[in-house]
N, C-alpha and C positions, 0 to 999 in steps of 0.2 A: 504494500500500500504506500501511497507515496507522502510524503510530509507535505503539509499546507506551505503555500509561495513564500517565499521571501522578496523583497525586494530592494535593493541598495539605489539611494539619488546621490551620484555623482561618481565618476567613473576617472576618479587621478588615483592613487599611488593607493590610499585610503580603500576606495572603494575595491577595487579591482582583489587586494588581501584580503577583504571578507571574504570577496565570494571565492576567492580561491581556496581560503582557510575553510569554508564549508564545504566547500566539494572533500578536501582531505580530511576532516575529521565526520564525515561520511553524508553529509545531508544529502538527498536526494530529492530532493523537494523541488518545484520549479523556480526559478531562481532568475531575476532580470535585474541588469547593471546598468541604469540611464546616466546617458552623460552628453551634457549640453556641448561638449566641444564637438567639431567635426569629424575630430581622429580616435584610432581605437588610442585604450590607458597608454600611457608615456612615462617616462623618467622627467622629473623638474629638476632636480642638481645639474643634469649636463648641462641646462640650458645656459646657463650664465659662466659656463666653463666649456668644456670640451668642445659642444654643438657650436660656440659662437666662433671657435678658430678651424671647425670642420670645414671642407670644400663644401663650396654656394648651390653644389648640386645635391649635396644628401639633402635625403629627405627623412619624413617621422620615423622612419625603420630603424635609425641610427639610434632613437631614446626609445622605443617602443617595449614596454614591459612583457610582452608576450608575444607570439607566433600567433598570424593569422588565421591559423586553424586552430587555437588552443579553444575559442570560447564555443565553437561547435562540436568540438571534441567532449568539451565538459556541460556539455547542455547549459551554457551559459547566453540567457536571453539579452546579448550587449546592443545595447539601441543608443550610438554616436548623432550627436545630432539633438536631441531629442530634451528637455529639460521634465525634471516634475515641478508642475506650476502650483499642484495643491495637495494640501492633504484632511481626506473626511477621514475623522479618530473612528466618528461611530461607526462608518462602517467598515473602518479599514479601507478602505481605497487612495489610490493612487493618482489624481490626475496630471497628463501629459502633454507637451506642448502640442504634442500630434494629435489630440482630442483622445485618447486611448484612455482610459480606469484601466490601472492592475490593482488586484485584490491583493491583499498582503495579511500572511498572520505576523512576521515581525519586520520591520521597516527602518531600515541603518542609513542614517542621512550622512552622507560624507564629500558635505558642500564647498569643501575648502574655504578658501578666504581670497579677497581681489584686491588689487593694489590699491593704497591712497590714490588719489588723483591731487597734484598741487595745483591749489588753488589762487592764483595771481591773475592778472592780465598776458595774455599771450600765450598760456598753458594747453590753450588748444590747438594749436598748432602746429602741424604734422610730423613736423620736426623736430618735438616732445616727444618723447617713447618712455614705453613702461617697458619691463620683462617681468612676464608672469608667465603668459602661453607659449604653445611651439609656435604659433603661427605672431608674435610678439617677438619669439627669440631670430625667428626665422628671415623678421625683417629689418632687425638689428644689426643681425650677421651681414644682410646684404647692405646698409648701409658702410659700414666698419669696411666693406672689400674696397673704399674706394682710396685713392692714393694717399689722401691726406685732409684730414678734417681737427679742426678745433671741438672737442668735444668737452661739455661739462657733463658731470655727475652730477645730482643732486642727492645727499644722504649718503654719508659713511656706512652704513651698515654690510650686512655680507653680499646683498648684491652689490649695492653700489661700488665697493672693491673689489665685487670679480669683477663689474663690468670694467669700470677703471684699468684692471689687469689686460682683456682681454681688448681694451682700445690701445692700452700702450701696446703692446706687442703687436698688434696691425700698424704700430709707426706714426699715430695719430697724437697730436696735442693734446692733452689730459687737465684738467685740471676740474677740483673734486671740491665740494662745499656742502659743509656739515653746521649743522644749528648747534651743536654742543661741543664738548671743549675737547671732544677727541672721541678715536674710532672706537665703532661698532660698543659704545658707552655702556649701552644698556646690559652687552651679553658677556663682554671678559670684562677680565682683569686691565690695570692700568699696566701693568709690565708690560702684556701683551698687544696692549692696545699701542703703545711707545712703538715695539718692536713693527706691525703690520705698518703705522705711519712710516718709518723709516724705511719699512723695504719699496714702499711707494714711492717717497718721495726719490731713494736711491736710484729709482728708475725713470725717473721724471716724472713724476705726475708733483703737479701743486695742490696742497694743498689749503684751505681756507676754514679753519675752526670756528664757531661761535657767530656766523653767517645765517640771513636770511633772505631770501630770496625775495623779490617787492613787485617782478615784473618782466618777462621775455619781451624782447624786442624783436618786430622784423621789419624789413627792406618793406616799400613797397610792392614788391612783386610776389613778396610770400616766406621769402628765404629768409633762414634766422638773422638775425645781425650779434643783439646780444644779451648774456644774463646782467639783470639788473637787481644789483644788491640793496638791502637798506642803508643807510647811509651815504649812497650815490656809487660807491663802488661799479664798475661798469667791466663784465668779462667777456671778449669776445667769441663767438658761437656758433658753430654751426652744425650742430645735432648736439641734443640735451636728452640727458638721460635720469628718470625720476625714478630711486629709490630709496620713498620715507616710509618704507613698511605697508603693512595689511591689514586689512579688518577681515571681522572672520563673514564667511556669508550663512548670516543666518534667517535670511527673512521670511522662508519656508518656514523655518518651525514657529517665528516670531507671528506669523499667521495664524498658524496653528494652533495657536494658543498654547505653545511649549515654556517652559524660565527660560529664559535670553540676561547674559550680564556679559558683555565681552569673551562673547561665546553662548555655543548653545550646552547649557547647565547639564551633568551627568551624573552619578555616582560613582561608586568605585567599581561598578559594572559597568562601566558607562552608556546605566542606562538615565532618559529623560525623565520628565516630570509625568510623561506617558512610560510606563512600564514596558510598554510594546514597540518602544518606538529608543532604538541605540543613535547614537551621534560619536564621529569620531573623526579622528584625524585635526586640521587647521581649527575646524570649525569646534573643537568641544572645548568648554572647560572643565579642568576633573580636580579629582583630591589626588593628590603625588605625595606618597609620605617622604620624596626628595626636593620638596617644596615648603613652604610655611603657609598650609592654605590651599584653597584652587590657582590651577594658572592654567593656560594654552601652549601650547606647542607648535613651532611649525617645523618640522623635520618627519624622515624619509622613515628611523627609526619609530617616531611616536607614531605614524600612520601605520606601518607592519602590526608592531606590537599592539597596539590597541585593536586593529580588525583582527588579528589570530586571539585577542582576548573575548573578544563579541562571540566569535566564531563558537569560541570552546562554552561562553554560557550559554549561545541558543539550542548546539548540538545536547551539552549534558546536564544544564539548569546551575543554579546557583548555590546547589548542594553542594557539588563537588568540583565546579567552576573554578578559578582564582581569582580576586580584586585585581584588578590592574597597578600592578607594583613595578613596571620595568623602568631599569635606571637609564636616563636620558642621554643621550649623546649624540656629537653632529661633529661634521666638519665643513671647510673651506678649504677651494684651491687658489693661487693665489702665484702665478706664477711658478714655477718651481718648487713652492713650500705649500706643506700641507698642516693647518691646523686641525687639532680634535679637540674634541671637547669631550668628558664625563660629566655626568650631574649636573647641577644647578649652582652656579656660584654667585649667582646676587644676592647679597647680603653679605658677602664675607668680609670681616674686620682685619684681618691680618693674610699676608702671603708668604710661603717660602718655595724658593727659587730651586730646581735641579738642572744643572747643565748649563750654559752661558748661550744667552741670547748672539752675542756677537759674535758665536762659533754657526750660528743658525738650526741650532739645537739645546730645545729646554722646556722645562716644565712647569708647566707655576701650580702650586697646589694654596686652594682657595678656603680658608679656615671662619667660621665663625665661633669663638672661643677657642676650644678645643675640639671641636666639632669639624669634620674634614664635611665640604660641601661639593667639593668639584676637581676637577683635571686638565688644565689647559694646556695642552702638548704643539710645540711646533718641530716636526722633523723629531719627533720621539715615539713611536708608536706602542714600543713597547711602556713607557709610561701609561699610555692611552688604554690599554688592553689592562693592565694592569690596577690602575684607576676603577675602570667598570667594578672590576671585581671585588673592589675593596668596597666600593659602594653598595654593591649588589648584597652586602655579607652586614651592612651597619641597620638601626635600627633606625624608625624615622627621623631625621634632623638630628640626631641624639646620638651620636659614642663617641668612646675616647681617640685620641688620636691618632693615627693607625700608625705603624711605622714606614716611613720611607725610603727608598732603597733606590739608588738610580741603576739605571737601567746600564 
């Protein structure tokens, strides 16, 4: 007898592991993965690394999460293209942009999240780009193949420095402008944040901390001229690139009548406010006992682990299920170097150092008291590997110091 429908809205990194994690831990049930993009699931890390210095003729195959024949193989109903516009609790239904209701007994929204848009005069202007999608990364790439262009960044964070990376290395003028007093603020360490500005600027990129953006300018004719800072600041332009973060997309469930707080609200099942109804990936906020609180995540890691979490309560219930306890970690490429991250290191009060930054190998381990919070590795992996582990083994927010050992 077959198990009643499942059904997954949205079909990135997120969705695509539930329904794979249900196929392998045996559901047989009918099973549909809607996903508003045009292309089947993809990879989003290459996009702002590998895919953007790939030849201008690959195509999706190059990030594509699966073989074309995989979701006919696994009786996976993948409808590209296609959004879920609505959702009725009472009856379980699904509606679709193609006017279709699928019935659903459990329902995994795995909406991701969609760029800021900056908000100034001249932001609209075609020659403003975001990267978010392939079909975003795609036309990025083709802009960057041309001889030579004045590019700004807007936003230190990890895109805004790949993309940085991957404009210097097409030979491109660079120069990067950040609202706060240095990179990617909000997610490392100050050491490390020292160390990513310096391999940037060693490469030439400029860059401009504590900056606000007032205004793009363009030509007459359409073509950029330039970024216009507050203060009158004036940077020459001609392709700008905006990376000030994400908001999660939750306006599905926010309809729906679901909790929405920067993010669509979960337990440690990460199920909703509707029992029947899971949320994961970009779009969820949960309880991390490697956090103080809920928070979101956006990494490749939290989407896997959270849909193989879903996967294993809907397959075997919540008896013998597990909470979602997996320790966080991500990285960046970054020309040559590679950072990782373990854990959660915001909040930490004190660091100590393994390895020498100026060797371009080191580790900074991120403390709040005696409380180890994180692993910030550049060109250390086995820190990084090692890190998980130590975290995976402590109790929440809570042990003694673990000892450290370089690698």
């Amino acid at each position: 007898m077959s198990a009643p429908p499942i059904v997954i809205a949205g079909a990135g990194q997120a969705g695509l592991e539930a329904a794979a994690a249900l196929r392998e831990a045996g559901y047989n049930g009918p099973l549909s993965l809607i996903g508003a993009e045009p292309h089947a699931p993809y990879e989003r890390p290459p996009l702002s690394k590998q895919f953007l210095a790939s030849d201008a003729d690959a195509g999706p195959d190059v990030v594509a999460l699966r073989g074309a024949d995989y979701y006919q193989k696994q009786s996976i109903d993948l409808q590209s293209g296609v959004a879920v516009r609505g959702i009725d609790r009472k009856r379980r239904t699904a509606l679709l942009s193609s006017g279709e209701r699928l019935r659903y007994s459990k329902l995994i929204l795995a909406t991701g999240s969609t760029p800021r848009r900056l908000n100034v005069p001249g932001a609209g202007n075609p020659d403003v780009m975001v990267l978010r999608s392939l079909d975003d990364a795609a036309a990025l790439r083709g802009r960057l193949a041309a001889a030579y262009l004045r590019v700004v960044v807007i936003g230190a964070g990890f895109i805004g420095l790949e993309v940085a990376a991957a404009a210097r290395a097409a030979g491109h003028d660079v120069t990067l402008v950040e609202a706060l007093d240095r990179v990617i603020a909000r997610a490392v360490s100050a050491p490390v944040s020292q160390y990513l500005a310096d391999l940037h600027r060693d490469r030439g990129v400029r860059i401009l901390f504590e900056r606000r953006v007032e205004a793009i300018d363009a030509y007459r004719g359409g073509a950029l001229r330039t970024v216009r800072l507050a203060g009158g600041e004036v940077i020459p332009a001609d392709l700008v690139v905006v990376g000030i973060g994400v908001t999660p997309d939750t306006a599905l469930a926010q309809d729906a009548g679901l909790e929405v707080a920067d993010g669509i609200v979960v337990d440690e099942y990460l199920r909703t406010s509707d029992p029947d109804i899971h949320a994961i990936g970009d779009c969820a906020r949960f309880p991390s006992p490697h956090a103080d609180g809920a928070v979101r995540l956006e990494s490749v890691q939290n989407a896997v682990d959270q849909a193989r979490c879903v996967a294993e309560y809907i397959t075997r219930g919540a008896a013998q299920a597990a909470p979602y306890a997996a320790v966080p970690w991500f990285w960046s490429d970054q020309y040559t170097d590679k950072l990782q991250i373990a854990g959660i290191t915001t909040g930490h009060d004190r660091v100590e150092i393994v390895g020498d930054p100026a060797e371009h190998s080191f580790s900074v381990y991120c403390f709040a008291g005696q409380h180890l919070l994180g692993v910030e590795s550049v060109n250390r992996p086995v820190d990084h590997i090692r890190g998980r582990r130590q975290l995976a083994q402590l109790p929440a927010r809570a042990a003694r110091t673990p000892e450290i050992r370089a690698a």
